[in-house]
Structures are given as structure tokens and as C-alpha cells.
matplotlib code that plots the C-alpha trace (Angstrom):
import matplotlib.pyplot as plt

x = [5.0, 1.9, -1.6, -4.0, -7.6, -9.6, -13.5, -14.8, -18.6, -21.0, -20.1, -22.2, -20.5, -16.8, -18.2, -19.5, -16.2, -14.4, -16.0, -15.5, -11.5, -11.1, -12.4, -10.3, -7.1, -6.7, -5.9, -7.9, -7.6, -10.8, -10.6, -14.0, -12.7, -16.2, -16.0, -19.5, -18.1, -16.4, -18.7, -21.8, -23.0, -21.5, -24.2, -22.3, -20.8, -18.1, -16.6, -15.6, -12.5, -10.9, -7.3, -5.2, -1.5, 0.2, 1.0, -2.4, -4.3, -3.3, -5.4, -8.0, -9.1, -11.7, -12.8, -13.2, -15.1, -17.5, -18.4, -18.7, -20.5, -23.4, -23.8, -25.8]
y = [-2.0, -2.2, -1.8, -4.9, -5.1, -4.9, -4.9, -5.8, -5.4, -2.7, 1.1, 2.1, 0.2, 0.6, 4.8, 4.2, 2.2, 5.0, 7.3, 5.7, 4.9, 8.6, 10.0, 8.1, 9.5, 6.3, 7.0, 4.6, 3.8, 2.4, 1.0, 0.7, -1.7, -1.6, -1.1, 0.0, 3.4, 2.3, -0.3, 0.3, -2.8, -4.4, -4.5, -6.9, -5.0, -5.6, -5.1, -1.7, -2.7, -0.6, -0.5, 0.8, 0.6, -2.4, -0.6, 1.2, -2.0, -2.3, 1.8, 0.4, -3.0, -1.8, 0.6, -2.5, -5.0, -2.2, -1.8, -5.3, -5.7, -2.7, -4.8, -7.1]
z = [14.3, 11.8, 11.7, 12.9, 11.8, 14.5, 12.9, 9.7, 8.9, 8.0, 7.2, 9.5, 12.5, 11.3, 11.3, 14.7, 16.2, 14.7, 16.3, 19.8, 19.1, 18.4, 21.7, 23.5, 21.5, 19.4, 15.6, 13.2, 9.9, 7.9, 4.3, 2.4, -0.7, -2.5, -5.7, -6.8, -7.4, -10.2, -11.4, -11.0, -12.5, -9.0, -6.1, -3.6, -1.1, 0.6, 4.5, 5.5, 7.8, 11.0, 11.3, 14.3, 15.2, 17.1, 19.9, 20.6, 21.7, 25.0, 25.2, 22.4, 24.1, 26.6, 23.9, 21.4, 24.4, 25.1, 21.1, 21.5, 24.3, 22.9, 19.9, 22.1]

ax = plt.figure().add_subplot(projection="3d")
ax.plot(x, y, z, "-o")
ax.set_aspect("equal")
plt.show()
């Protein structure tokens, strides 16, 4: 089994799915690939993207419809 991306968007959403996956006992994995750390010359920034395992949907989709569903 491997990971499946499960949002892609602003840090302060992935931060905020995180949150929720975590309270209900769901490890996450976020990658924040900007590089305007390194170069700051680079302004565009790119998605920060939430990762869990395979096998944790099945607990992780009502979790993911509500997030969803309260982003209106």
C-alpha cells in the first residue's frame, strides 16, 4: 500500500485538513514543494499537498466530505 493525495491547495487549508485527519487517528503526510526558501528571487507559489495511506480512506472519507462540504 502507498500514500494517495488527497488535497492540494493553500497552506493554510492542507494545515487545517491536517488538523481534522489527525483527531480522528488518521496519520497525514503534507509536502510543501515551494521553493522560495531557496530562491528567493521565486514568488510563485506552489500547492502544499496532504498525503495519507491506502488503507486509511475508508476511516478518512467522512473526515474529507465534511472539509469539503465547510469550504462552502
Amino acid at each position: 500500500m502507498g500514500l494517495i493525495k488527497i488535497f492540494s491547495g493553500e497552506e493554510i487549508l492542507a494545515v487545517s485538513l491536517k488538523e481534522r485527519m489527525e483527531e480522528a487517528d488518521i496519520n497525514v503526510v503534507v509536502r510543501d514543494n515551494n521553493q522560495a526558501n531557496v530562491l528567493p528571487s521565486i514568488t510563485t507559489a506552489k500547492a502544499v499537498e496532504v498525503f495519507i495511506q491506502e488503507f486509511d480512506y475508508g476511516k478518512a472519507h467522512p473526515v474529507l466530505e465534511a472539509f469539503r462540504m465547510s469550504l462552502g
